[in-house]
Structure formats: C-alpha cells, structure tokens
C-alpha positions as CSV (number, residue, x, y, z in Angstrom):
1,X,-39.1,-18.3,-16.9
2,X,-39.2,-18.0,-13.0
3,X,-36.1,-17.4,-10.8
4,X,-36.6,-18.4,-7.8
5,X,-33.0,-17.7,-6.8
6,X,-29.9,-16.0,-7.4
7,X,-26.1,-17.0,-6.8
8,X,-23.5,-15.3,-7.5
9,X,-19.6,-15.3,-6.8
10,X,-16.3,-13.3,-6.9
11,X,-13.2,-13.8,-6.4
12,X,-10.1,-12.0,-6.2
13,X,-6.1,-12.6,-5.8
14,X,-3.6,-9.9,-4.7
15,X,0.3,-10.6,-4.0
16,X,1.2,-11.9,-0.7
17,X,4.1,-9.7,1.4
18,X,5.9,-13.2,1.7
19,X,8.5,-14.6,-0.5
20,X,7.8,-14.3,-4.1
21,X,5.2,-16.0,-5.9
22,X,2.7,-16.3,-3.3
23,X,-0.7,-14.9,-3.2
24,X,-3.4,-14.3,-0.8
25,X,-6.8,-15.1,-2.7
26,X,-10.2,-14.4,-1.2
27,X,-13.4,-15.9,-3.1
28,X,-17.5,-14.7,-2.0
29,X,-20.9,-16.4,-2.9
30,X,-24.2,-15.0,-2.2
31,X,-27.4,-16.2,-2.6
32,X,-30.6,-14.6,-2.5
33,X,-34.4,-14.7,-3.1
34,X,-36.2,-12.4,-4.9
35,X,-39.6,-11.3,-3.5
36,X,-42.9,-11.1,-5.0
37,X,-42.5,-8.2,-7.4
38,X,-38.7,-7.7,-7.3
39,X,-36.8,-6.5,-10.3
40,X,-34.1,-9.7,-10.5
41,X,-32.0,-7.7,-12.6
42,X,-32.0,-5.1,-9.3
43,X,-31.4,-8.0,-6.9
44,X,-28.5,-9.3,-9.5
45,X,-26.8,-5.7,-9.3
46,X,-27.3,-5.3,-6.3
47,X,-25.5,-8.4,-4.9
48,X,-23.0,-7.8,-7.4
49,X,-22.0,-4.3,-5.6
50,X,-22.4,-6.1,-2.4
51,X,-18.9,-8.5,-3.4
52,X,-17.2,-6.0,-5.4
53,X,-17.0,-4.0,-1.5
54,X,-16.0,-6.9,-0.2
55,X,-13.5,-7.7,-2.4
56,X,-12.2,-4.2,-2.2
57,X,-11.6,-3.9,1.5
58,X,-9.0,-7.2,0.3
59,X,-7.3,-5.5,-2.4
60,X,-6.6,-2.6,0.3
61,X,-5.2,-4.8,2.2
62,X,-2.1,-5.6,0.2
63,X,0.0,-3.0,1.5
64,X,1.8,-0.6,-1.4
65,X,5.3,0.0,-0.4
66,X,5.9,4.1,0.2
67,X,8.0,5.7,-2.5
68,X,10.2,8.3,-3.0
69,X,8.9,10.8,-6.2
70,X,12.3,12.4,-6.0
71,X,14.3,9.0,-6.4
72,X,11.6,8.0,-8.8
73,X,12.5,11.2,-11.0
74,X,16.1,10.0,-11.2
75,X,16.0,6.8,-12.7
76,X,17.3,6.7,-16.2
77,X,14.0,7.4,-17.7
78,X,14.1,7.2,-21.6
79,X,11.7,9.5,-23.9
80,X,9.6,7.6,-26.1
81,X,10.1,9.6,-29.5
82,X,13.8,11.2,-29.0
83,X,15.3,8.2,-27.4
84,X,17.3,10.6,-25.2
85,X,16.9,10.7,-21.4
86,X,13.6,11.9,-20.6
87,X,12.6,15.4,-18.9
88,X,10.7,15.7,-16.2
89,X,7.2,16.0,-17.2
90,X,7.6,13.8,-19.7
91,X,6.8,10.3,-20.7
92,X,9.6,7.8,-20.8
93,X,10.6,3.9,-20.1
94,X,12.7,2.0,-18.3
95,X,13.5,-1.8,-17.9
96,X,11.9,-3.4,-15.1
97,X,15.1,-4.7,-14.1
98,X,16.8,-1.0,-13.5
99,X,19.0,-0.7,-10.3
100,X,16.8,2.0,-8.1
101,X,13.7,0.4,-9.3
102,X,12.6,-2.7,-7.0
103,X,10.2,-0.5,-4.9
104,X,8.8,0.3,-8.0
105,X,8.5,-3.0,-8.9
106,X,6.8,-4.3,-5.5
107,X,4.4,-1.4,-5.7
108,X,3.2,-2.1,-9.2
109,X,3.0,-6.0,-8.2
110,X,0.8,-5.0,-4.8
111,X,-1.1,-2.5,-7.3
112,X,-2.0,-5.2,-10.1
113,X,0.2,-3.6,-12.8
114,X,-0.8,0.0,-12.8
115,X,-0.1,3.0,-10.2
116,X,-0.6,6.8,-10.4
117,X,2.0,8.7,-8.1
118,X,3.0,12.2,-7.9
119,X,2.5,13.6,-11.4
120,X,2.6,10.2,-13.1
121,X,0.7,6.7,-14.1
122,X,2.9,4.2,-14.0
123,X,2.4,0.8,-15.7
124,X,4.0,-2.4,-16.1
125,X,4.4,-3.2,-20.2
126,X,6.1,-5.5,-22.8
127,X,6.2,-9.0,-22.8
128,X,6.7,-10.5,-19.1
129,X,6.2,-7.0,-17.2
130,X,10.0,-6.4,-18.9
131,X,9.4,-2.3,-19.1
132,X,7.9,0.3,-16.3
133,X,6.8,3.1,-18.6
134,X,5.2,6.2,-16.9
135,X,3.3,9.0,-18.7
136,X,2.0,12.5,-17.2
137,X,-1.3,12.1,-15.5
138,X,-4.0,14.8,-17.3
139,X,-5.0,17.6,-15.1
140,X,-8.1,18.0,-14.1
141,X,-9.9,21.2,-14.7
C-alpha cells in the first residue's frame, strides 16, 4: 500500500466563563505529504504532537478560579473508612453541592473533572459529578 498523504484532526471542548452550559470548542486538521523515504508512522506522530500543542495552549486558556487551601481544609470533609469528619492529611468526600464549595466546583468544571492543589487531588465522582472526593497527593522522593 502507498500513502500518499496524511490527515489528521483533533478537537477539543473546555467550559466557557459565560453562563452555564456553554463551551468554547476548538477543532485542528492537518495534512501532510510524506517524502521519498519518510517513516509515515514518524510523520503520523509527529503531526499528532503538533495538535495536541495546539490544543493545549486552549485548554490553558480556560481560566481556573484561585482558591483558598485554608477554606478548602474546612469544608465538612468526611473520612472514607470511619465515616467521621476527616483529618487533615487525610482522604475524605463531600457532596458537590456543600455550601463553601462552588469555587471548587467551577475549578474542577475549567479543569475537566480533576485538580491537584496544595497537598491534595481532587476529583469529581458518583453519578452526575454528585461527590468532590480529595485524597493526599504521593510525595515524591
């Protein structure tokens, strides 16, 4: 088989800053023609890398509302295992819906559902993003 060409597109969404439910979506095609010789599986990859940079100067663009670590700390975080209000250090869960937590909220919509800050990942989980659960991030050695 001969290629004579290669296309390939990407295409990526992010949350708009406007009134909910709207997103900003950005979508990139590129062609190209392999020369005489030319590994197309190096041409393929290297197109690829070429859109994911592009499409991640887009996601940086969805600005991630600044939070406060301390305020974060003081929501009513529950402890997986014990059920009692969780320590700090530890992993715990709250409902999405906690009073204190709409930055929260924003941040993980900007962020696609996942964010580490401060001493923490936090993640969206349960059916219809219903929780915020947060776990210690590992340290690195």
């Amino acid at each position: 088989m001969k290629i004579e060409r290669i296309v390939i597109g990407k295409g990526r969404s992010a949350p708009a800053d406007g009134p909910e439910g709207e997103w900003n979506k950005v979508y990139y095609q590129i062609e190209a023609i392999p020369g005489k010789g030319e590994d197309v599986q190096e041409v393929r990859k290297s197109l690829e890398a070429m859109l994911d940079d592009w499409l991640s100067s887009f996601a940086s663009k969805a600005k991630i509302p600044e939070l406060d670590l301390a305020k974060l700390e003081e929501l009513p975080w529950t402890n997986y295992k014990t059920k009692e209000p969780a320590k700090e250090g530890e992993a715990g869960w709250i409902f999405a819906n906690t009073e204190g937590a709409e930055e929260l909220v924003k941040a993980l919509e900007k962020s696609g559902g996942k964010l580490e800050l401060g001493p923490y990942e936090y993640r969206f989980s349960g059916e219809d993003n219903r929780f915020i659960s947060r776990r210690p991030l590992k340290v690195k050695k």
